[in-house]
Backbone as CSV, one residue per row, in Angstrom:
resi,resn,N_x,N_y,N_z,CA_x,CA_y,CA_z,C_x,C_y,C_z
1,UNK,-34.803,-44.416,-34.969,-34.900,-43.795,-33.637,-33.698,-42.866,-33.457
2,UNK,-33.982,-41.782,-33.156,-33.006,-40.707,-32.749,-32.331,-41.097,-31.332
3,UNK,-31.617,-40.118,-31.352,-30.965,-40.240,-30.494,-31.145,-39.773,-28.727
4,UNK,-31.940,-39.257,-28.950,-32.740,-38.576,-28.170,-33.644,-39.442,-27.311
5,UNK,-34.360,-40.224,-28.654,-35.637,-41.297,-27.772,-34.302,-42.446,-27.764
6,UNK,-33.499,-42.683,-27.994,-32.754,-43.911,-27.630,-32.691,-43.966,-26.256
7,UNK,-32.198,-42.640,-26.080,-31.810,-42.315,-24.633,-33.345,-42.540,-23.701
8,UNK,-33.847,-41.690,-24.161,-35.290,-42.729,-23.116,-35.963,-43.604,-23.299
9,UNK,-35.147,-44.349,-24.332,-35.838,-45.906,-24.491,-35.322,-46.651,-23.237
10,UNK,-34.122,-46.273,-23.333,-33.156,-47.059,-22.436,-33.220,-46.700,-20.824
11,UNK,-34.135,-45.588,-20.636,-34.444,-45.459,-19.569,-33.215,-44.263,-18.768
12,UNK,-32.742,-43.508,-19.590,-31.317,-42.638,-19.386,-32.341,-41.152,-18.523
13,UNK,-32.405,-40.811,-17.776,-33.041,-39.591,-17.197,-33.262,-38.464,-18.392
14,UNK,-34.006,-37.710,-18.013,-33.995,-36.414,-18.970,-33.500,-35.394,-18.272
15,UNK,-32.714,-34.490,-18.776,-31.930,-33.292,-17.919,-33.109,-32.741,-17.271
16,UNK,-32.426,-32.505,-16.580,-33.186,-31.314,-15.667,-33.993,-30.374,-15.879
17,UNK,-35.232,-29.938,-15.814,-35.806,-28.750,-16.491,-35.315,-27.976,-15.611
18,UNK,-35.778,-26.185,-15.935,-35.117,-25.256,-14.818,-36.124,-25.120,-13.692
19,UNK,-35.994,-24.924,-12.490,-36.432,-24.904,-11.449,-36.523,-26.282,-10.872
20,UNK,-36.419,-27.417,-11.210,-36.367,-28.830,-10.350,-35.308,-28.825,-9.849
21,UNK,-35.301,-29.874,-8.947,-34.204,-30.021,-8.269,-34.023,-31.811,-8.351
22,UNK,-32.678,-31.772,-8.839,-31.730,-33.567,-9.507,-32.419,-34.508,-7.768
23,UNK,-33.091,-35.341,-8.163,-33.743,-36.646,-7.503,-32.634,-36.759,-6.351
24,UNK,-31.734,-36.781,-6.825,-30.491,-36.970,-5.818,-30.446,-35.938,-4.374
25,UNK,-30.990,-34.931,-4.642,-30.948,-33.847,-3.472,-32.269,-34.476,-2.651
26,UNK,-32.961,-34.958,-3.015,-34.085,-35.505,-2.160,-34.104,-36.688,-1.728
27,UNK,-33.841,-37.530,-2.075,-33.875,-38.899,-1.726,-32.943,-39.506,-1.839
28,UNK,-32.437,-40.828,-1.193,-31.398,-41.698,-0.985,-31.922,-42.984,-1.989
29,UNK,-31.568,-43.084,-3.135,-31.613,-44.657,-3.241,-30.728,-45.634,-3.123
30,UNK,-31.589,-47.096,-2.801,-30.585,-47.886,-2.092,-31.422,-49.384,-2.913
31,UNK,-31.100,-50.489,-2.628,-31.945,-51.932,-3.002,-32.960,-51.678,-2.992
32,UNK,-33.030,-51.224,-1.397,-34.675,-51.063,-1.338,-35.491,-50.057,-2.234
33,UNK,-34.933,-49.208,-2.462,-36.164,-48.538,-2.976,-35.264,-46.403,-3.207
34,UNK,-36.267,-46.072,-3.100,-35.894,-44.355,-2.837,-36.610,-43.845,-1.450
35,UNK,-35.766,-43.271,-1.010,-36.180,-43.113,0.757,-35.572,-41.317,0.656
36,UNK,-36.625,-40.539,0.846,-36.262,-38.804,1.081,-36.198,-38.677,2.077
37,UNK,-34.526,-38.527,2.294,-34.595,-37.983,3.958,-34.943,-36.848,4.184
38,UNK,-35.343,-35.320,3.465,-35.766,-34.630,4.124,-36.750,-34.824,5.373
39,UNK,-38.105,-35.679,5.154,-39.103,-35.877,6.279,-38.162,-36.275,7.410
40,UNK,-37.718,-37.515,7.088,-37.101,-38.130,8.009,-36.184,-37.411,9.616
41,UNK,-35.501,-36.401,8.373,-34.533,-35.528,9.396,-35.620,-34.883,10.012
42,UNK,-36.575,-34.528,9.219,-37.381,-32.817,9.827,-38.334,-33.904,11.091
43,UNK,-38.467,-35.169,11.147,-39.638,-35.311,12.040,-38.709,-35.963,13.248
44,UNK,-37.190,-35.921,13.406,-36.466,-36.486,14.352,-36.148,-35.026,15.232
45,UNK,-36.268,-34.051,14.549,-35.132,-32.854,14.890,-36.800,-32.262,15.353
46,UNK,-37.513,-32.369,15.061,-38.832,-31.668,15.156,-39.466,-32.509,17.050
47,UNK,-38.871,-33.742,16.775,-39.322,-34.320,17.921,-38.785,-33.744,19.241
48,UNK,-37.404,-33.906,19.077,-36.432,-33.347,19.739,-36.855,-32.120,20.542
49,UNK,-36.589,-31.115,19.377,-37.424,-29.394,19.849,-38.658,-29.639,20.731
50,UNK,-39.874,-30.271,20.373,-41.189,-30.596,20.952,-40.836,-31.210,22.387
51,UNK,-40.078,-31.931,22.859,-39.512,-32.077,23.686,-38.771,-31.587,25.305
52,UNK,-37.744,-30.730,24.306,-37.586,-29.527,25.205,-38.667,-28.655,25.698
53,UNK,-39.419,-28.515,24.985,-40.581,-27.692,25.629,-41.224,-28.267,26.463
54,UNK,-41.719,-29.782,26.356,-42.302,-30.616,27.364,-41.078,-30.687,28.511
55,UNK,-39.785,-31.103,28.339,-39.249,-31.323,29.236,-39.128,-29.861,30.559
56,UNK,-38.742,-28.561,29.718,-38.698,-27.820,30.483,-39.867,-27.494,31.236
57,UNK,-41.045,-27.489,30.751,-42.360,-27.027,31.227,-42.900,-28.003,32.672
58,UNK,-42.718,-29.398,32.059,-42.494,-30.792,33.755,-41.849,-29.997,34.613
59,UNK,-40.484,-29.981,34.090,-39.131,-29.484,35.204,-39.416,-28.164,35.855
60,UNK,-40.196,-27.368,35.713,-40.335,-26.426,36.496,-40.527,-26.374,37.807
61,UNK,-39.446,-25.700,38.490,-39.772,-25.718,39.475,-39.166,-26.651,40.615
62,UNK,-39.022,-27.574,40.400,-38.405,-29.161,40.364,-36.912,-29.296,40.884
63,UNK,-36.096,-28.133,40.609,-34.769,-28.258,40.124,-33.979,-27.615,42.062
64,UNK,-33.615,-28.630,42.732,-33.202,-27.992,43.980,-31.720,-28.691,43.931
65,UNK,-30.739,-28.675,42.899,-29.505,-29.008,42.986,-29.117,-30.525,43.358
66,UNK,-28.392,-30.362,44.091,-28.046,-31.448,45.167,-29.007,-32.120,45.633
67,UNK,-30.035,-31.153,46.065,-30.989,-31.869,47.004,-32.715,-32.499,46.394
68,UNK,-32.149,-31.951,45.215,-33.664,-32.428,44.415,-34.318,-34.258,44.705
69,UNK,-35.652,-33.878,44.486,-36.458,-35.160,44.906,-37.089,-35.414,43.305
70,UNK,-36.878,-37.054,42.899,-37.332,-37.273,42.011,-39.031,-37.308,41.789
71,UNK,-39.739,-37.317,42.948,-41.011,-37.309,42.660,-41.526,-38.915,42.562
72,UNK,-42.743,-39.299,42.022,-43.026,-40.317,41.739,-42.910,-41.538,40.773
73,UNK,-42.615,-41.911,40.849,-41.708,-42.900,39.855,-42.490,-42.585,38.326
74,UNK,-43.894,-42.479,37.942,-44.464,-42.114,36.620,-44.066,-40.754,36.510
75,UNK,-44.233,-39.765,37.141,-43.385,-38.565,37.336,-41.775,-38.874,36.227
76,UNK,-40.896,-39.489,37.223,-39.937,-39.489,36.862,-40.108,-39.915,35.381
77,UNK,-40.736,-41.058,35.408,-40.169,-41.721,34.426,-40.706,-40.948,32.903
78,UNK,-41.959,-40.070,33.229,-42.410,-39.164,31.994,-40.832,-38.033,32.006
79,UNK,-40.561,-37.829,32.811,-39.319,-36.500,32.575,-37.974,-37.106,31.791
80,UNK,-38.025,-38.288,32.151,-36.798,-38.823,31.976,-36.648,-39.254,30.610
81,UNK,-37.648,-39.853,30.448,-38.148,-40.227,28.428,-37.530,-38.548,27.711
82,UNK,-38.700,-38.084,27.971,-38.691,-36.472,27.564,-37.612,-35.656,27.250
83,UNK,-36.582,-36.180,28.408,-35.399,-35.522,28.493,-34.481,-35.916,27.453
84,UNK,-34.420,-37.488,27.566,-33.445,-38.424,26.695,-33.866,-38.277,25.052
85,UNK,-34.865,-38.055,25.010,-35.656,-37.605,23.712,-34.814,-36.271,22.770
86,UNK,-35.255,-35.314,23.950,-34.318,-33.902,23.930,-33.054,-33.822,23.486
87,UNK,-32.458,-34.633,23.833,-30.949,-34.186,24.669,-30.314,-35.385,23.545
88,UNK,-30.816,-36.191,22.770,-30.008,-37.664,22.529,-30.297,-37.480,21.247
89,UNK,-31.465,-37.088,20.235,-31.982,-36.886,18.922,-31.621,-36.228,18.334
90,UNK,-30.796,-35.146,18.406,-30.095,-34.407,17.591,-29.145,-35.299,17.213
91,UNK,-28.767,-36.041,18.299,-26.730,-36.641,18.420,-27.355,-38.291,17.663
92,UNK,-28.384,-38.389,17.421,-29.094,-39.877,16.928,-29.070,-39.738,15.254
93,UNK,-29.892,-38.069,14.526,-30.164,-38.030,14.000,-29.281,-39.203,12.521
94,UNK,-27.709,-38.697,12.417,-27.221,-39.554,11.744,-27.873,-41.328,11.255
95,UNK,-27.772,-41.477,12.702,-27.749,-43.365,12.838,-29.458,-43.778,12.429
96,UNK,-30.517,-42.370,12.525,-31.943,-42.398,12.024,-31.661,-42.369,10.501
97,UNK,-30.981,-41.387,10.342,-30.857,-42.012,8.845,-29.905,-43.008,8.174
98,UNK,-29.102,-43.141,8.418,-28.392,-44.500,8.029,-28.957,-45.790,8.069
99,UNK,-30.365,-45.663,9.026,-31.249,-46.977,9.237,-31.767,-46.833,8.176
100,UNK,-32.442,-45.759,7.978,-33.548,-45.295,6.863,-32.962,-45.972,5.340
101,UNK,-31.857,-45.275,5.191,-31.274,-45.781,4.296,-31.301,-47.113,4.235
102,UNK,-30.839,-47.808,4.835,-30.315,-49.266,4.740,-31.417,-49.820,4.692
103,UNK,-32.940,-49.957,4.913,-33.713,-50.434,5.161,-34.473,-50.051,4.082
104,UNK,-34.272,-49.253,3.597,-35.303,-48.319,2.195,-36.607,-48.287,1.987
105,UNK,-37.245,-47.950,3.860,-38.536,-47.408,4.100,-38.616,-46.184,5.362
106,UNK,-39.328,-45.674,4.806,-39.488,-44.802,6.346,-40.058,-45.090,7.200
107,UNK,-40.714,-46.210,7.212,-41.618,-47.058,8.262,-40.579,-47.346,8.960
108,UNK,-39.414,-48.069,9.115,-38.326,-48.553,10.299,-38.048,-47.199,10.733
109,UNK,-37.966,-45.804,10.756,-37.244,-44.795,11.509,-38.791,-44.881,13.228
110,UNK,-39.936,-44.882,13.186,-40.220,-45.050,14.325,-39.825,-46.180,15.390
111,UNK,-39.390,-47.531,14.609,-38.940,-48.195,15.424,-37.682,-48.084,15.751
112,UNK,-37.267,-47.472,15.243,-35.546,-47.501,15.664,-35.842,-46.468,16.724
113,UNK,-36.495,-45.211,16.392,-36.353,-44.057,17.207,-37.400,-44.753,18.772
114,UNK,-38.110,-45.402,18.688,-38.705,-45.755,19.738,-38.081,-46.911,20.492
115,UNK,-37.277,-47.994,19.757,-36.049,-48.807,20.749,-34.693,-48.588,21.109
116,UNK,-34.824,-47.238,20.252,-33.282,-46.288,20.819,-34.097,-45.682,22.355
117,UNK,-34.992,-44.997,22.234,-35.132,-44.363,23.672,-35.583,-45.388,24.818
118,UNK,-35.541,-46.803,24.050,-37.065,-47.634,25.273,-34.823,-48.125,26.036
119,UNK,-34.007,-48.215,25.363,-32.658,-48.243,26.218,-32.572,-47.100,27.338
120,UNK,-32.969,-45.963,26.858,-32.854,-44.868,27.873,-33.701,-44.623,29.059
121,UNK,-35.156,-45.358,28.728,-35.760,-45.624,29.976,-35.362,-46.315,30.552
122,UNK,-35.095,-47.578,30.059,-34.579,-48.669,30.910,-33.493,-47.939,31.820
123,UNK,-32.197,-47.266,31.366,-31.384,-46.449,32.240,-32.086,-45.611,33.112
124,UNK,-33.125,-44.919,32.766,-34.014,-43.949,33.952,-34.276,-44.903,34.732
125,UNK,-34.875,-46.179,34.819,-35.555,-46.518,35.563,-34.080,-47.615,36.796
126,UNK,-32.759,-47.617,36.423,-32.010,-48.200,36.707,-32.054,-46.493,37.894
127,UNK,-31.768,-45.490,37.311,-31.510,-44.204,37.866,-32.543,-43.901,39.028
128,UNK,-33.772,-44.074,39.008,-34.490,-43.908,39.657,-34.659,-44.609,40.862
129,UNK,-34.126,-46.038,40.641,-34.185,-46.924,41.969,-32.766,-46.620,42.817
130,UNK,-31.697,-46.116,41.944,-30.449,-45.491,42.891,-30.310,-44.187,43.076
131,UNK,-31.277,-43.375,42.386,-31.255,-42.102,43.294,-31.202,-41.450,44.774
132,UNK,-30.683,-40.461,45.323,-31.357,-40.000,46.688,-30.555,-38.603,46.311
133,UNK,-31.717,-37.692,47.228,-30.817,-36.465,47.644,-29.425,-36.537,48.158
134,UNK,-28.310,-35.686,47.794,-27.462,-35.984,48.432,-26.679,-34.700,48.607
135,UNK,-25.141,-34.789,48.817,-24.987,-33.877,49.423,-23.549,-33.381,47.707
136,UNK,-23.250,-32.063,48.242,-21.992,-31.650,47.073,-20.933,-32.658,47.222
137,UNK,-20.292,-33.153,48.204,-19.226,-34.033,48.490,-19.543,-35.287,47.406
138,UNK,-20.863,-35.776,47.165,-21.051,-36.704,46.197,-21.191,-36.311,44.991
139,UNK,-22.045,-35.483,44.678,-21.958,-34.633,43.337,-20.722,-34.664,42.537
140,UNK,-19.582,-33.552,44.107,-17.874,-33.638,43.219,-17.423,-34.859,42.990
141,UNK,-17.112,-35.498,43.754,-16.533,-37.366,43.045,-17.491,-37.940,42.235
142,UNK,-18.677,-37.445,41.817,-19.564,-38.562,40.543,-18.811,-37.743,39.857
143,UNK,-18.820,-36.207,39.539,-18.301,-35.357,38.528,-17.099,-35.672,38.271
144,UNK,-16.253,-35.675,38.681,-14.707,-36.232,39.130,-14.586,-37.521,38.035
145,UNK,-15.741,-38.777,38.932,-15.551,-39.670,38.052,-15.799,-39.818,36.654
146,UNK,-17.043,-39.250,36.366,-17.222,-38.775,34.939,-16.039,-38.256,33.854
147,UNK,-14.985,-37.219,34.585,-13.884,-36.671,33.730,-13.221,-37.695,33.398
148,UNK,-13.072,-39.035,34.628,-12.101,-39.786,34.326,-12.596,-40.865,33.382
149,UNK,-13.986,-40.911,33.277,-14.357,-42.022,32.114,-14.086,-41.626,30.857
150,UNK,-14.123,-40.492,30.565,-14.041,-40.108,29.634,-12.486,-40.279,28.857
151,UNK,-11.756,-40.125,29.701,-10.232,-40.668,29.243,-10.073,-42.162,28.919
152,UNK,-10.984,-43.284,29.378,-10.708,-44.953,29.322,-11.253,-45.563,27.696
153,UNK,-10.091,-46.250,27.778,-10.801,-46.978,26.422,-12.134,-47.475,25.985
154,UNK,-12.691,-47.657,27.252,-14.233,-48.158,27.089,-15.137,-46.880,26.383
155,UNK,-14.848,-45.832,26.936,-15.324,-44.493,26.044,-15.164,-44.266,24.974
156,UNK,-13.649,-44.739,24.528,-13.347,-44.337,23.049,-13.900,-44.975,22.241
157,UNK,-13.756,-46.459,22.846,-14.558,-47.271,21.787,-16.034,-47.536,21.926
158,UNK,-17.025,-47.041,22.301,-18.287,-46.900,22.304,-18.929,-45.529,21.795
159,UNK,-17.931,-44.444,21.689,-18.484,-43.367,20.613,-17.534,-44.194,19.066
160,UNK,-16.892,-44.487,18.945,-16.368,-44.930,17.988,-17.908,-45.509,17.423
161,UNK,-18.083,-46.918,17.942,-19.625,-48.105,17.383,-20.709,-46.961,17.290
162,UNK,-20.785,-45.587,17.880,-21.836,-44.238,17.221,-21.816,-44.297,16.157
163,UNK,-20.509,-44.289,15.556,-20.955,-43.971,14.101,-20.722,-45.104,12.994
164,UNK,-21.144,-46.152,13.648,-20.752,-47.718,12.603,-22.697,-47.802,12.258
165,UNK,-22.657,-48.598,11.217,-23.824,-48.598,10.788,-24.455,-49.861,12.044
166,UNK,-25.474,-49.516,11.997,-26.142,-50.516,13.373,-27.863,-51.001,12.709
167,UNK,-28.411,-52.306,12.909,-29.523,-52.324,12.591,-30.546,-52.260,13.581
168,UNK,-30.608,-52.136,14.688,-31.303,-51.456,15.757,-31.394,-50.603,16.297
169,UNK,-32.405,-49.556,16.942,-32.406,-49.036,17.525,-31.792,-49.419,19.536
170,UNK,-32.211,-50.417,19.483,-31.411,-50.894,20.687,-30.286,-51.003,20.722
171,UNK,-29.716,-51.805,19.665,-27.983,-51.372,19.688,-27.652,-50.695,19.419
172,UNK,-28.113,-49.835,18.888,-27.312,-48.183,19.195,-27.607,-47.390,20.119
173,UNK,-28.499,-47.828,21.066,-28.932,-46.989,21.874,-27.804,-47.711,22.667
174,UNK,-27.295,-48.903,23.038,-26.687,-49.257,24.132,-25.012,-48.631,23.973
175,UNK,-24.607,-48.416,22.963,-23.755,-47.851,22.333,-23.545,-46.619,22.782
176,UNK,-24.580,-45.920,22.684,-25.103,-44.686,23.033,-25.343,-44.307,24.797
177,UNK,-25.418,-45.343,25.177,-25.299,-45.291,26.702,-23.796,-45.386,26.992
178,UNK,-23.174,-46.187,26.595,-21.658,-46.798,26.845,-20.977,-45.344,26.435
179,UNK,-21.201,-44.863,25.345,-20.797,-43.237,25.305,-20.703,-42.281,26.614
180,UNK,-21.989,-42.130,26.476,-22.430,-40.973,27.086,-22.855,-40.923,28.682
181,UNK,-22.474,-42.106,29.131,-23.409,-42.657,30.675,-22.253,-42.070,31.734
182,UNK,-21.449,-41.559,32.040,-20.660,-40.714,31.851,-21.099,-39.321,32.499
183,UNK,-21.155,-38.651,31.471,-21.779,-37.294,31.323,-23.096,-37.029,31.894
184,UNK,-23.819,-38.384,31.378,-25.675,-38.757,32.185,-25.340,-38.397,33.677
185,UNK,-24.418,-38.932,34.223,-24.325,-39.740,35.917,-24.305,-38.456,36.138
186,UNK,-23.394,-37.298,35.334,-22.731,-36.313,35.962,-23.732,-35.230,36.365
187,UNK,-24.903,-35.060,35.089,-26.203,-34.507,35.158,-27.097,-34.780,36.756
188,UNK,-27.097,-36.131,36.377,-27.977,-36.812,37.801,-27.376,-36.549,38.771
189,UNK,-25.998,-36.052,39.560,-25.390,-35.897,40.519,-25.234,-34.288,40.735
190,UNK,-25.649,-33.577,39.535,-25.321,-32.186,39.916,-26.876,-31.885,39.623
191,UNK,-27.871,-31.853,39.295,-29.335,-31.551,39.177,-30.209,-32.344,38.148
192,UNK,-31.080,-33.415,38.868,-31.358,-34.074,37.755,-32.354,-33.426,36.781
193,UNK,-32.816,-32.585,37.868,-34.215,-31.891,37.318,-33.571,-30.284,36.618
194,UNK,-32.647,-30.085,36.363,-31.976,-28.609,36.035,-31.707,-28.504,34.090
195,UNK,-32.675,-27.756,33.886,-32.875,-27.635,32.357,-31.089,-27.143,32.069
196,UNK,-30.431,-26.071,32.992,-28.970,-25.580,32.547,-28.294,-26.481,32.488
197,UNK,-28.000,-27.366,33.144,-27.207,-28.782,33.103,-27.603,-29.323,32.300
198,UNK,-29.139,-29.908,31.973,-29.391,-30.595,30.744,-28.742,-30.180,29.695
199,UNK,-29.045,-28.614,29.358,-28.328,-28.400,27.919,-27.057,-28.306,27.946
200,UNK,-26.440,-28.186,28.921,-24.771,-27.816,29.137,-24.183,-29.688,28.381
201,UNK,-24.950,-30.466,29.199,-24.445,-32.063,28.904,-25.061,-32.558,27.410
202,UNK,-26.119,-32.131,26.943,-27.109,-32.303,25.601,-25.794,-31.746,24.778
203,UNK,-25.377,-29.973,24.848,-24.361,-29.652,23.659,-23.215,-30.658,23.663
204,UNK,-22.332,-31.030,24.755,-21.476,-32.370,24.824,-21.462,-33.238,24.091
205,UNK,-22.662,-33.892,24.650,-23.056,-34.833,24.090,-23.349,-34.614,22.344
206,UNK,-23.874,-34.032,22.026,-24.133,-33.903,20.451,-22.214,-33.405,19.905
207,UNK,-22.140,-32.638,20.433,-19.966,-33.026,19.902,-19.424,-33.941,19.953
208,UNK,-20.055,-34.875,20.698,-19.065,-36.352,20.722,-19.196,-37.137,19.718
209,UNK,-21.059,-36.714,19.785,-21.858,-37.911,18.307,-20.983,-37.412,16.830
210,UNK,-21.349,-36.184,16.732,-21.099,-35.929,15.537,-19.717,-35.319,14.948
211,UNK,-18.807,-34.679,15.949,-17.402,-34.690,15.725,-16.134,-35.968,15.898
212,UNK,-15.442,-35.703,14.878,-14.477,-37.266,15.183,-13.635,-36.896,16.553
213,UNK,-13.173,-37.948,17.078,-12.216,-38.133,18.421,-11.140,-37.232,18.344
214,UNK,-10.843,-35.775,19.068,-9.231,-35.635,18.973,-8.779,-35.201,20.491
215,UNK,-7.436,-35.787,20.541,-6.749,-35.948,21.707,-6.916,-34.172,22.490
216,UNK,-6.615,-33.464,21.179,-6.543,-32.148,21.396,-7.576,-31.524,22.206
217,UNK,-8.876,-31.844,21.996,-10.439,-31.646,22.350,-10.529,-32.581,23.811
218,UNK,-10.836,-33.799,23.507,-10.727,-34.845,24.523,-10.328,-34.294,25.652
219,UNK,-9.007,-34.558,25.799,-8.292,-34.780,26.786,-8.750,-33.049,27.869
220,UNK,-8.475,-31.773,27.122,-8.473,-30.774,28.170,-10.721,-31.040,28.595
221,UNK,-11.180,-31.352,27.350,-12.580,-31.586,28.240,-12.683,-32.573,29.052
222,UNK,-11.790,-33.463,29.349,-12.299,-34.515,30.329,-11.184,-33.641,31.616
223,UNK,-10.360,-32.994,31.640,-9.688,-32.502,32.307,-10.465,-31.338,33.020
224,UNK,-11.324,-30.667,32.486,-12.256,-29.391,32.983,-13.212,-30.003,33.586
225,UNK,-14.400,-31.023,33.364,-14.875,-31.981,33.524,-14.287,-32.066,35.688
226,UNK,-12.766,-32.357,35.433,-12.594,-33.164,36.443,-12.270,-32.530,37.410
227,UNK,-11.596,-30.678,36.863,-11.305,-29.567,37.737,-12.988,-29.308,38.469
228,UNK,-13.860,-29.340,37.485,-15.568,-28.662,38.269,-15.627,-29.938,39.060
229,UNK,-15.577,-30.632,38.983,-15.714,-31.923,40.509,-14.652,-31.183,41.697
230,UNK,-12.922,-31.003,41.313,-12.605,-30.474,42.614,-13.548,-29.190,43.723
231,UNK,-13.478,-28.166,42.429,-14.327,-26.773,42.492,-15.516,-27.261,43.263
232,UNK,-16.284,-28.087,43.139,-17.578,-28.658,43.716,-17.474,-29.232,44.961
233,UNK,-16.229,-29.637,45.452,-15.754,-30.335,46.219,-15.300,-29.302,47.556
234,UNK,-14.748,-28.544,47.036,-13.828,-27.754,47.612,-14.732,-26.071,48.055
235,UNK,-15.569,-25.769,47.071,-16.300,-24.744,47.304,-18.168,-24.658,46.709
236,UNK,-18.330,-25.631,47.265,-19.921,-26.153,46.400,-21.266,-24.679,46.498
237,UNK,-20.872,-23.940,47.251,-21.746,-23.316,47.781,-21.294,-21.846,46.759
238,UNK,-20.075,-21.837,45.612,-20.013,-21.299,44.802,-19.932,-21.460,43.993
239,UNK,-20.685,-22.730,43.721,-21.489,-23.289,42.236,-22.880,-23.025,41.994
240,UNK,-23.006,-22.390,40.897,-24.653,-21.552,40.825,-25.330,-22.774,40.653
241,UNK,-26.542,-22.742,41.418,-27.358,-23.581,41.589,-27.391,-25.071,41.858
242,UNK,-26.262,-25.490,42.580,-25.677,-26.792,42.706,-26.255,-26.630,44.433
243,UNK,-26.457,-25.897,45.440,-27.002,-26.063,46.656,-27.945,-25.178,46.466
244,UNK,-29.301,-25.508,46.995,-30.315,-24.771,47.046,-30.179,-23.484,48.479
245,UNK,-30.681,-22.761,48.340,-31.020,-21.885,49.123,-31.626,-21.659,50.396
246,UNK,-30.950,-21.727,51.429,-31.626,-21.822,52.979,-32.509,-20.943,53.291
């Protein structure tokens, strides 16, 4: 036996022909098995996008600042899925695949992705029973308070557990609340129904998931954060679209 078939006796790969691409660029293997995250990523990031379009297309219309009315609780609670869907799946995508991986099927990424968001309803539906129209004076101190969560240890260390490997979608979603609930409140207090705020808090939010912690970053965004609460406070009626129009 040459040397050649030794090598694939023994089960040694054969180089590469030209135009393939090395197994390794496609798939993750792990115990379990070989798991290609391409699908994986493309049907989380694909959801996401599909999303925004549903979310904005509901929200039309909808969006009266301060004074917005949530509508009917199935109402809400379809916008609110939709939204968290949107706005949370980009900043998830990682922890979708790290499940994937660890689990070495693609069958667990719907359940993770469906008990990561069934946490975020549960928060809509916490949101929905304490909602009311209200006025800028509340808006600025939720906003206010938001800057200041963002400085407490409870923040640091709950984007920190973002990026620890997790075997649920529920515990990372709660993780994921303890993050970001925060920034959520700040949304719900300045327009819940306002696609500009959504994405203003969605880009945030996806920098927190996927960039590491620095004091440098941190600190002046929770500080700007806490100046637009005074600004809101102090002159609400020259915040675009934060009071509706008499």
């Amino acid at each position: 036996m040459n040397a050649v078939h030794r090598r694939r006796a023994f089960g040694s790969p054969r180089p590469d022909r030209p135009g393939t691409e090395p197994a390794s660029r496609l798939a993750v293997v792990t115990g379990a098995g070989a798991v290609d995250m391409a699908p994986v990523l493309t049907v989380t990031l694909g959801l996401s996008a599909a999303c925004w379009v549903i979310a904005a297309w509901l929200m039309d219309g909808m969006d009266m600042g301060v004074a917005t009315r949530p509508g009917s609780f199935w109402f809400f609670a379809a916008v609110w899925v939709t939204m968290m869907a949107a706005m949370m799946l980009p900043g998830a995508a990682p922890a979708v695949l790290r499940r994937a991986q660890a689990s070495g099927r693609v069958r667990a990424v719907p359940l993770f992705i469906g008990s990561y968001l069934a946490v975020w309803a549960l928060v809509g539906a916490v949101v929905y029973a304490l909602y009311r129209p209200h006025g800028s004076m509340a808006a600025g101190a939720v906003t206010v308070a938001a800057g200041l969560y963002e400085l407490t240890p409870l923040k640091r260390h709950f984007r920190r557990r973002c990026r620890d490997n997790v075997r649920s979608g529920f515990g990372f979603g709660l993780c994921c609340v303890g993050s970001s609930i925060g920034l959520m409140v700040m949304l719900v207090a300045l327009g819940v129904m306002s696609v500009t705020w959504m994405l203003v808090i969605a880009v945030l939010v996806l920098a927190q998931k996927l960039l590491p912690a620095k004091a440098a970053v941190d600190v002046p965004l929770a500080l700007a954060i806490i100046g637009l609460g005074i600004w809101i406070i102090l002159a609400p009626a020259s915040v675009p679209g934060l009071v509706p129009p008499m």
